[in-house]
C-alpha positions in Angstrom: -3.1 -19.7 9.6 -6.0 -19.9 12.3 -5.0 -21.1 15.8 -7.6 -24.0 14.9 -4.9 -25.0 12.4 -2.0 -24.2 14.7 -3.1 -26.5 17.4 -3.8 -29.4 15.4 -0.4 -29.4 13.9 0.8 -29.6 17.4 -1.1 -32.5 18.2 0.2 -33.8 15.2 3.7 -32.8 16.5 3.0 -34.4 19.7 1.8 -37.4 18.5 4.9 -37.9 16.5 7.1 -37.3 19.1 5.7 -40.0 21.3 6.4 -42.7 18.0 10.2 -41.6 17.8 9.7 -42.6 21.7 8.3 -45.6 21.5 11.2 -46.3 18.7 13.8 -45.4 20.7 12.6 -47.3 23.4 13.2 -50.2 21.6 17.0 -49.4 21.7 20.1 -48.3 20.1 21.1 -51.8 19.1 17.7 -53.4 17.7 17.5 -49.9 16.0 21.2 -50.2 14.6 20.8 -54.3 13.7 21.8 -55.9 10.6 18.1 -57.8 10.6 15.0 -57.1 9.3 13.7 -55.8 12.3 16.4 -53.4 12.4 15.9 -52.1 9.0 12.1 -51.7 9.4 13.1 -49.5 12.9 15.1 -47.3 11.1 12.4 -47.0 8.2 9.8 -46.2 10.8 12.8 -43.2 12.6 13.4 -42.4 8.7 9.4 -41.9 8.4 9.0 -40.3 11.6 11.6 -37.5 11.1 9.9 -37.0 7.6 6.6 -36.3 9.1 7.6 -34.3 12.1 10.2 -31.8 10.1 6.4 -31.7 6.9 4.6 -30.3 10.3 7.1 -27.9 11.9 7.5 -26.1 8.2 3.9 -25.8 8.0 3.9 -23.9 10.9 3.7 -20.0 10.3 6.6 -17.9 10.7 5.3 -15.8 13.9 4.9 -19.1 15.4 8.5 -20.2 15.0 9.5 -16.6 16.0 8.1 -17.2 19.9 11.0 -20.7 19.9 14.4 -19.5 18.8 16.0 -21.9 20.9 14.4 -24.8 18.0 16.5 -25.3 15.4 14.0 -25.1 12.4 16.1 -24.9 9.9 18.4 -28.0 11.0 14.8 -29.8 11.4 14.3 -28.9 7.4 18.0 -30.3 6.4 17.2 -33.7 8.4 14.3 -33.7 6.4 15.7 -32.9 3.2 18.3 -35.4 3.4 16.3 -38.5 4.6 13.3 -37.7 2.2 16.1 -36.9 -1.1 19.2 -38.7 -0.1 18.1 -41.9 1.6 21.9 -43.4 0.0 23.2 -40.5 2.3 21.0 -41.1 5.4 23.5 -41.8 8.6 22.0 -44.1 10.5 24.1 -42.8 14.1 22.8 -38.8 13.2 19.2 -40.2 12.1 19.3 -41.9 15.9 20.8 -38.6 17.5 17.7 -37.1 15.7 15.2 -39.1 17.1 17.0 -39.1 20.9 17.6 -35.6 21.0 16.1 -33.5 18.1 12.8 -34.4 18.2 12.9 -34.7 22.5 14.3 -31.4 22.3 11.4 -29.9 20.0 8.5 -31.7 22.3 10.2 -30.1 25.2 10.3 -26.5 23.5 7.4 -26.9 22.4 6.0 -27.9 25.9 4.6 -31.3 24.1 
């Protein structure tokens, strides 16, 4: 994979990482509601995890090498089980996921 390549996935990555922000900005409780809104929030943090975890698998090996300290393969799993199991999907892990997962990657990542 050329850097080219690389760096756009990171944009990608970054970009991503500032919707799970705005999300959680709109809080723990509107996320959590028993409303429409509430469901469409954790759609959109369902959606968001999807995407981010599709971008850091595409990212070559070598690359994932120089950030041990990610944890790639939980990333995958999240993914795995939102995108397969939605009847499964915990809404309090799919929120500690989008609070500190996803901040933690950005921050690794310097994003």
């Amino acid at each position: 994979m050329t850097q080219d390549r690389v760096e756009r996935r990171l944009g990608d990555l970054a970009r991503f990482g500032a919707e799970a922000a705005y999300l959680v900005d709109k809080g723990r409780p509107a996320y959590l509601a028993d409303t429409m809104e509430g469901a469409l929030l954790r759609d959109a943090g369902e959606r968001i995890l999807i995407k981010v975890a599709t971008v850091a698998e595409k990212l070559p090996d070598d690359f994932k090498a120089q950030y041990a300290a990610v944890d790639w393969g939980g990333i995958a799993r999240m993914r795995n089980l939102a995108a397969h199991h939605y009847d499964k999907v915990n809404d309090d892990l799919l929120w500690v996921a989008l609070t500190v997962r996803i901040p933690h990657l950005m921050r690794e990542l310097g994003l």
